[in-house]
Each structure stands twice: as structure tokens, then as C-alpha cells.
PAVEX-656232 format. One line per 8 residues: number of its first residue (from 1); their letters; for each residue x, y, z of N, C-alpha, C, O, CB. Coordinates in pm, 1 decimal. Glycine has a CB too. Layout:
NUM> a> X,Y,Z,X,Y,Z,X,Y,Z,X,Y,Z,X,Y,Z  ...
// end
This chain:
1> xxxxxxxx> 684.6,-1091.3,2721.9,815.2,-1036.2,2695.1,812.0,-965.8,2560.0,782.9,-1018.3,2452.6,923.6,-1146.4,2698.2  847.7,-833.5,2582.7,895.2,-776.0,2436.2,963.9,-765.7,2326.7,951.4,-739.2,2207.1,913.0,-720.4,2432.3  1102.9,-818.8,2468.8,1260.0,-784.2,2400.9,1250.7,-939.6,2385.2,1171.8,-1008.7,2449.6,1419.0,-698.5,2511.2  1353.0,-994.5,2279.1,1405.6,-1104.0,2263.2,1507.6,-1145.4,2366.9,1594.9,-1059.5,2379.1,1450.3,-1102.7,2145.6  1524.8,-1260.2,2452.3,1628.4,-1272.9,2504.2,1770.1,-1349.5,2389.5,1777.9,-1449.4,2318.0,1579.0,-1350.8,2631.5  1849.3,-1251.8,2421.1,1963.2,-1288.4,2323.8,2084.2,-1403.8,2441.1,2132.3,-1392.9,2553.9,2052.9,-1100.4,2255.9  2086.7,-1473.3,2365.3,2167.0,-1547.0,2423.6,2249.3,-1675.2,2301.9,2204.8,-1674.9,2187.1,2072.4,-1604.4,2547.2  2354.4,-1767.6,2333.7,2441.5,-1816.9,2255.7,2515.6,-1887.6,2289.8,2588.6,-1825.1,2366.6,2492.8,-1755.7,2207.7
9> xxxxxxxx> 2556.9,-2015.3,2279.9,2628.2,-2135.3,2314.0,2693.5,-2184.1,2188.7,2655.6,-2174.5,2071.9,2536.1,-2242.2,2375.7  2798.8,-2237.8,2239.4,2886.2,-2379.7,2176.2,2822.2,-2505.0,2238.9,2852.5,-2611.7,2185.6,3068.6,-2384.1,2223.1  2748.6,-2507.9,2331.0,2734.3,-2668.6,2401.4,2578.9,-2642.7,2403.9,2519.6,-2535.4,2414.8,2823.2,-2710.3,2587.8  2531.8,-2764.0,2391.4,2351.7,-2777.5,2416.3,2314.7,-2699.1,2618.4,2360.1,-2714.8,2731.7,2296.7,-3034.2,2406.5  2204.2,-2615.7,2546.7,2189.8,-2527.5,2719.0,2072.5,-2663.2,2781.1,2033.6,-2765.9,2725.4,2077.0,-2291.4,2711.7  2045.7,-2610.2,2906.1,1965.6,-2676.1,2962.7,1858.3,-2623.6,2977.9,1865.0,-2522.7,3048.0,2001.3,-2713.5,3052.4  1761.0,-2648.6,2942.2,1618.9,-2620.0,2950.9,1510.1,-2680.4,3021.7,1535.8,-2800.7,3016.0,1582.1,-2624.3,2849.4  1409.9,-2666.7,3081.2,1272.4,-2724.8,3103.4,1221.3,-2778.2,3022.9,1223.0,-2714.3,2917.7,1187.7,-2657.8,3134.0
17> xxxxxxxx> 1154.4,-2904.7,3015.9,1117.8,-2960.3,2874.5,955.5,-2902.5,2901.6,896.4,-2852.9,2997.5,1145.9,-3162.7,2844.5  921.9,-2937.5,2765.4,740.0,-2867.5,2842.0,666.1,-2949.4,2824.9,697.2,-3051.9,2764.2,647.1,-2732.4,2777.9  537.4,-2925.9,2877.3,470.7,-3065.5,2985.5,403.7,-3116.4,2874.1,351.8,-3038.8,2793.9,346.2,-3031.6,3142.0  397.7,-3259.8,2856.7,372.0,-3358.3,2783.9,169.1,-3328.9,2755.7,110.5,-3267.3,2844.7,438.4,-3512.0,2878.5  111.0,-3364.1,2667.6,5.2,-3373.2,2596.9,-154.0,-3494.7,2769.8,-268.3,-3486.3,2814.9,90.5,-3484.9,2396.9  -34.2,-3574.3,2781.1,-94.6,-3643.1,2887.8,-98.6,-3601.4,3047.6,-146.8,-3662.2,3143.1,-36.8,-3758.4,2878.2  -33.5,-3481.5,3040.9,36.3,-3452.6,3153.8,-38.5,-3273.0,3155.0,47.6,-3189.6,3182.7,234.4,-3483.6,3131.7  -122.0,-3237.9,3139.8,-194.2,-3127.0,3165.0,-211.8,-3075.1,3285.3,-236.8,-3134.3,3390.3,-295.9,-3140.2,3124.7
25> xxxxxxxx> -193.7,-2928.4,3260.1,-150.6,-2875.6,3383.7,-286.4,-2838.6,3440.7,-383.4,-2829.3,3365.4,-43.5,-2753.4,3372.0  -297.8,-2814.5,3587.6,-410.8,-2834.6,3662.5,-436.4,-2716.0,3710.5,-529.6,-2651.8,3662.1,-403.7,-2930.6,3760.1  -352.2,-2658.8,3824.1,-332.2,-2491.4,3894.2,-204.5,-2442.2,3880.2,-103.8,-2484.4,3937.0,-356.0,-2476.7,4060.4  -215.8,-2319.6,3774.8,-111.5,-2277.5,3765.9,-82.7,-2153.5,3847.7,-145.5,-2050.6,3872.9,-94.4,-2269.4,3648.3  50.9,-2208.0,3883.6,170.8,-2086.9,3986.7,252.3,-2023.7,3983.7,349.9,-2037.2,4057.6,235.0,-2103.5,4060.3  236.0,-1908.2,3872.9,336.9,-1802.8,3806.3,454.6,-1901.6,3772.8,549.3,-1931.4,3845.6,389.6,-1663.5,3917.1  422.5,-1951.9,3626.8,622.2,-2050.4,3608.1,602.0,-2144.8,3601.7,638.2,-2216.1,3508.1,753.1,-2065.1,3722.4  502.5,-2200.5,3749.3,503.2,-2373.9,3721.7,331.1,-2381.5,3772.3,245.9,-2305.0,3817.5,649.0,-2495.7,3852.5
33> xxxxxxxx> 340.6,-2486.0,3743.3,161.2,-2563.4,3763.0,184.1,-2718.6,3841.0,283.4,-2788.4,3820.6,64.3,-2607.6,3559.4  80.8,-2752.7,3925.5,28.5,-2867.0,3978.9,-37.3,-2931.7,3840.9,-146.4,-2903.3,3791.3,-77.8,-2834.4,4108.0  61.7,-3027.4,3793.4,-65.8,-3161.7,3778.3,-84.3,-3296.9,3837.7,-30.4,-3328.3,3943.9,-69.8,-3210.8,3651.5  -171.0,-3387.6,3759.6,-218.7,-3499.6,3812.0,-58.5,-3560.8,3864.3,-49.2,-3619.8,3971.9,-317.0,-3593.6,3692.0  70.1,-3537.4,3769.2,166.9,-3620.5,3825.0,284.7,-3528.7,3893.1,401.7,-3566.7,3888.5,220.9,-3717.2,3711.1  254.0,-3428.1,3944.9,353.6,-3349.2,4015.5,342.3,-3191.1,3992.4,241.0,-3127.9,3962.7,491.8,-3398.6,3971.2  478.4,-3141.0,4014.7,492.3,-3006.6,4033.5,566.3,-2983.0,3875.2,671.4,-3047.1,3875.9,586.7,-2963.9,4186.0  546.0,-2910.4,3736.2,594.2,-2896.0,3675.0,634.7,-2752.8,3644.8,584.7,-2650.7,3691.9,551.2,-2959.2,3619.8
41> xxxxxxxx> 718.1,-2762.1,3572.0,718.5,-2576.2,3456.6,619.5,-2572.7,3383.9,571.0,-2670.2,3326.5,848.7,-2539.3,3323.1  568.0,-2425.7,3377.8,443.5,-2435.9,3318.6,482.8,-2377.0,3140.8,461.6,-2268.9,3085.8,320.6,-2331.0,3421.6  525.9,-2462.9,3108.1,578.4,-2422.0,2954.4,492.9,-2536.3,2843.8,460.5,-2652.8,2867.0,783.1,-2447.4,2941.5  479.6,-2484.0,2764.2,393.3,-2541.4,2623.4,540.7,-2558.2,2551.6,655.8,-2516.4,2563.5,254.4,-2407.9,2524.6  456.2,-2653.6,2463.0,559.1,-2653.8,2307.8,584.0,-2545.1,2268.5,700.2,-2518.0,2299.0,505.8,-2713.7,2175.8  530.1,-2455.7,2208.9,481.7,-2340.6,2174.9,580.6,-2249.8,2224.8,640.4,-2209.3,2125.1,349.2,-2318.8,2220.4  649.7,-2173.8,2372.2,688.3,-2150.7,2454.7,849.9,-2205.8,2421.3,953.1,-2149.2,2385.1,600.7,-2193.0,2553.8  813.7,-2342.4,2452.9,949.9,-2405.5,2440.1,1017.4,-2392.9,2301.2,1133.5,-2364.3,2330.3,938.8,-2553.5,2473.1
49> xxxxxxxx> 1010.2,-2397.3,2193.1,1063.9,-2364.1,2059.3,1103.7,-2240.0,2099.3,1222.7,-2239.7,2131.1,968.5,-2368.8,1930.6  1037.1,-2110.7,2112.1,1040.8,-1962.9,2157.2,1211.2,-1963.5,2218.3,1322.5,-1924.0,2183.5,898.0,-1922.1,2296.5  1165.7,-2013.3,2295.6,1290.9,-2003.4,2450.9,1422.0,-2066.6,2393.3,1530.4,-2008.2,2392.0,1237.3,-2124.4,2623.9  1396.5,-2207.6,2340.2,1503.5,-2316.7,2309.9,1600.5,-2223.2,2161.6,1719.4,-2204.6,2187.5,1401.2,-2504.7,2252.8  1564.7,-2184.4,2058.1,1634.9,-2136.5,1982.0,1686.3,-1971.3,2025.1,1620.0,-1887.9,2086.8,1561.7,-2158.2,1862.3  1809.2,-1959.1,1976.7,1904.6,-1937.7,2026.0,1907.8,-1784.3,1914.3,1886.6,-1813.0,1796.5,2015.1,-2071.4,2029.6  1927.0,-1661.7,1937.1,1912.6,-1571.5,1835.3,2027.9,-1525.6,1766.4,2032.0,-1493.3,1647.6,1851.1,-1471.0,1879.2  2153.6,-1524.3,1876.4,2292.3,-1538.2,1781.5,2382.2,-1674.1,1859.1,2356.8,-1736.0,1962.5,2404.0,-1360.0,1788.2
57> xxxxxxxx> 2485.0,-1686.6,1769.2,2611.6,-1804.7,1829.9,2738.7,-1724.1,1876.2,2775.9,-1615.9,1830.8,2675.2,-1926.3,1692.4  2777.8,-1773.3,1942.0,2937.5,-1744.0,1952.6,3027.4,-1680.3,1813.0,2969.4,-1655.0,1707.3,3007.4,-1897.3,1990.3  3113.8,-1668.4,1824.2,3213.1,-1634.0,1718.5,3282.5,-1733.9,1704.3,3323.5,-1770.7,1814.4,3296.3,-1525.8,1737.8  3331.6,-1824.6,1587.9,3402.9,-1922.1,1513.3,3522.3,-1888.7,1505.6,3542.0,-1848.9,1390.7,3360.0,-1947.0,1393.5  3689.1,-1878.6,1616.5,3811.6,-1856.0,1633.6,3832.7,-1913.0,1431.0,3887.2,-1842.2,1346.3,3890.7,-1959.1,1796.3  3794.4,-2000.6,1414.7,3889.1,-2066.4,1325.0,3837.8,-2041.7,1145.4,3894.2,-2075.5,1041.3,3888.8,-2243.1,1377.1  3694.1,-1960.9,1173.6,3644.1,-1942.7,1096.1,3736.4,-1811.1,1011.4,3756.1,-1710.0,1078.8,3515.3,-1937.1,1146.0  3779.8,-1812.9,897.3,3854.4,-1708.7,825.0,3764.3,-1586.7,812.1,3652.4,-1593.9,761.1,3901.8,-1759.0,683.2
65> xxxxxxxx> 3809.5,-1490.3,853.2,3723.6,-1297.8,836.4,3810.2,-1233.5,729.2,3931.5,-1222.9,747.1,3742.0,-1160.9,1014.2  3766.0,-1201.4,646.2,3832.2,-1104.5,576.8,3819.6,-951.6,593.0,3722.1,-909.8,530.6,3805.6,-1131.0,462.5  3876.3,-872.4,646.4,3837.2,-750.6,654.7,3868.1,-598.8,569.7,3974.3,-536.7,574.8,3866.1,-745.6,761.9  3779.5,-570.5,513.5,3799.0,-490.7,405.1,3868.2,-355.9,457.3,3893.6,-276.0,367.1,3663.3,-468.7,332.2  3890.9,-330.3,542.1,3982.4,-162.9,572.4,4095.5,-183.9,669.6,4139.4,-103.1,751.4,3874.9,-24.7,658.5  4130.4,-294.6,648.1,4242.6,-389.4,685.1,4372.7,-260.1,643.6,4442.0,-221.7,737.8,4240.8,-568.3,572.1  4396.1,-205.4,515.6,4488.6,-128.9,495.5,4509.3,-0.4,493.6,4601.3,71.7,454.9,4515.8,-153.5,425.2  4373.7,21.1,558.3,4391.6,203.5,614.3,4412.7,253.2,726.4,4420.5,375.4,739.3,4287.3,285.0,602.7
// end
């Protein structure tokens, strides 16, 4: 991916967690992989930080704006 995906919440999103250190992936299938204990997402730590943070938030209703050309 090139572009950043922009995206933004008030509430925790739901994500894929990515596959545990013991849990190594075996054959991977565009997305997800076979391992020893099932069918997973094929996401790293690495990946997951990437994906999980968030590049802007919502707008804060209650947060005070001051706007400077307010009187023209």
C-alpha cells in the first residue's frame, strides 16, 4: 500500500490480532495462512501497529475553536 489508510474513531475499532510468536504461519493465502493451530490472518506485529494506529480522530463538539476571521 502506498496511500495511508485514513481512518478515525471515538470507540476502540476491531481488528485482527496478529499471530502469536508460537503460532507461526505455515501456507500462506493472500490475508490469511494455515498454521499448526488453525486458519489465521496473516498479520505480524509489525503490520499490526501499521494498521491499528489511527492517522486522524474525530472532531471534539466540546472542544473550544477560536476562529480568527470570525469578523469579516
Amino acid at each position: 500500500m502506498t496511500e495511508p489508510i485514513h481512518w478515525g474513531s471515538d470507540v476502540p475499532v476491531s481488528l485482527p490480532q496478529p499471530l502469536a510468536e508460537d503460532n507461526p504461519g505455515v501456507v500462506p493465502m493472500d490475508g490469511f495462512c494455515f498454521t499448526p493451530n488453525g486458519l489465521f490472518f496473516d498479520l505480524s506485529e509489525a503490520d499490526y501497529q501499521r494498521i491499528s494506529s489511527p492517522t486522524f480522530a474525530p472532531d471534539n463538539p466540546q472542544e473550544q475553536v477560536i476562529r480568527y476571521d470570525e469578523g469579516l
